[in-house]
C-alpha positions as CSV (number, residue, x, y, z in Angstrom):
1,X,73.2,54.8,162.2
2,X,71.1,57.0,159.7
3,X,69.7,54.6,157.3
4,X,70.0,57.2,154.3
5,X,73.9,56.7,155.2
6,X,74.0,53.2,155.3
7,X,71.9,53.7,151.3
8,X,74.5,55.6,150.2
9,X,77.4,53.4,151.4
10,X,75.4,50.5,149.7
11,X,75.4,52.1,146.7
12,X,79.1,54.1,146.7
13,X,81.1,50.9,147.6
14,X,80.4,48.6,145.0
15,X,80.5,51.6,142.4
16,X,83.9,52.0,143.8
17,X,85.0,48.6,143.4
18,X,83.4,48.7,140.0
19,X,85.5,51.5,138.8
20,X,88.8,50.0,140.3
21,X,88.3,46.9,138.4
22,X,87.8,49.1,135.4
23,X,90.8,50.9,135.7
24,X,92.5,47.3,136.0
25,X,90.7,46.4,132.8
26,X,89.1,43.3,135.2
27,X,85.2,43.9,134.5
28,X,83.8,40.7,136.0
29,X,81.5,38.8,133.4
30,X,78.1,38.8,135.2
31,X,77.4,42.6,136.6
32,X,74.6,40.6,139.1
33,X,76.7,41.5,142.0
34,X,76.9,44.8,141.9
35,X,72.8,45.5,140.6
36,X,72.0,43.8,143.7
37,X,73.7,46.5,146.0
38,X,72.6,49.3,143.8
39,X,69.1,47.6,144.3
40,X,69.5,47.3,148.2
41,X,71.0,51.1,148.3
42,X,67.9,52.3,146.5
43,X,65.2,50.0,148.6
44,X,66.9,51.7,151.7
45,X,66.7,55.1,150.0
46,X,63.2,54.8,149.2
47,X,63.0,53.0,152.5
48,X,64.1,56.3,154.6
49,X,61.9,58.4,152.6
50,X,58.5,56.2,153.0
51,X,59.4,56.5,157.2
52,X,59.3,60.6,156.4
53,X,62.6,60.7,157.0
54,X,64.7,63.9,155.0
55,X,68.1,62.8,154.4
56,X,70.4,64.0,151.9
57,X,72.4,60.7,151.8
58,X,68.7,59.2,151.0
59,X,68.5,61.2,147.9
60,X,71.9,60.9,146.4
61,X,71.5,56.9,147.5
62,X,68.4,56.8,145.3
63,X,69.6,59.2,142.4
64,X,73.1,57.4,141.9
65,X,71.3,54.2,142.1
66,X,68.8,54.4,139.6
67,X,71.5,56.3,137.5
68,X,73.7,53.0,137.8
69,X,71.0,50.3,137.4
70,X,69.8,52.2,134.1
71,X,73.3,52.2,133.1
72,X,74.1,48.8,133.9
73,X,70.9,47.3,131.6
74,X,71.0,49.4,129.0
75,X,75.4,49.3,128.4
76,X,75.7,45.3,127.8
77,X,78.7,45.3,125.4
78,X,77.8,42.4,123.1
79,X,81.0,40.3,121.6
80,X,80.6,39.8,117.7
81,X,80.6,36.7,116.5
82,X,83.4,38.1,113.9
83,X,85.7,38.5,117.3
84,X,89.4,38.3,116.6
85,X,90.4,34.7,118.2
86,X,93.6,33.9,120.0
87,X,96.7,33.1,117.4
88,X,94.5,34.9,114.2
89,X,95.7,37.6,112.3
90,X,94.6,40.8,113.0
91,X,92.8,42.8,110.6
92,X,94.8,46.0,108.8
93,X,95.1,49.1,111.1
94,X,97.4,52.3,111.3
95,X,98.0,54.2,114.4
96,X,100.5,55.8,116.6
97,X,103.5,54.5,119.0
98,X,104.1,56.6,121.7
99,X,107.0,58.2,120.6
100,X,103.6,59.8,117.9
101,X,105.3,58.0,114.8
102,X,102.7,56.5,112.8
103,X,102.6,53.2,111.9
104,X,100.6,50.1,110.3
105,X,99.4,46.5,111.5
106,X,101.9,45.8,108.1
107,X,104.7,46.6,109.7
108,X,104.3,44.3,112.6
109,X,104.1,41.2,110.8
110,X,106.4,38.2,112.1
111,X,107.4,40.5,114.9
112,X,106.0,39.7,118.7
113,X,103.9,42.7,120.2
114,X,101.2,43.5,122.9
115,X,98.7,45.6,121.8
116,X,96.6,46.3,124.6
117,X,93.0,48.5,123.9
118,X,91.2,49.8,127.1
119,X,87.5,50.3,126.5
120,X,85.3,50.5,129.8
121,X,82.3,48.8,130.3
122,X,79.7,51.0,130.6
């Protein structure tokens, strides 16, 4: 097996995984996992090319990697110390329902709701 290949598959199955679990709003606490295979995929990426190997899989292996990894340090979402807890109130808002009518957090009071707020992790 070309080891450029084998780099990219290192590299393109954990992003995929990442991505599902984003989707799913599931973004595992510790990222550790998935920089490890990024790192692997780019070590056998910059391995193929040391051994004067050309492979295209080699270069996308190394360009998504580094792309990822500088992503992955530099993205840490950082939870505020003011978070809102469990059972608290929520602070004043206005939006819009999906029918597009616009409403305020006032007018939920003392009535039972799931708001649900998708914000990926990168």
């Amino acid at each position: 097996m070309n080891i450029g290949i084998l780099a990219l598959a290192i590299v393109l199955i954990p992003t995929g995984r990442w991505f599902w679990r984003a989707w799913k709003v599931d973004i595992p606490s510790s990222p550790y996992l998935f920089q490890m295979s990024w790192a692997a995929g780019l070590a056998l990426g910059l391995l193929t090319h040391h051994g004067g190997a050309e492979s295209t899989a080699a270069n996308w292996a190394i360009g998504l990697a580094l792309v990822l990894l500088y992503l992955s340090f530099t993205g840490t979402q950082k939870v505020s110390t003011s978070a809102i807890r469990v059972g608290s109130k929520i602070p004043y808002f206005e939006g819009r329902d999906s029918d597009g009518n616009s409403f305020s957090s006032d007018t939920l009071e003392n009535k039972r709701i799931i708001i649900k707020f998708f914000r990926a992790h990168w």
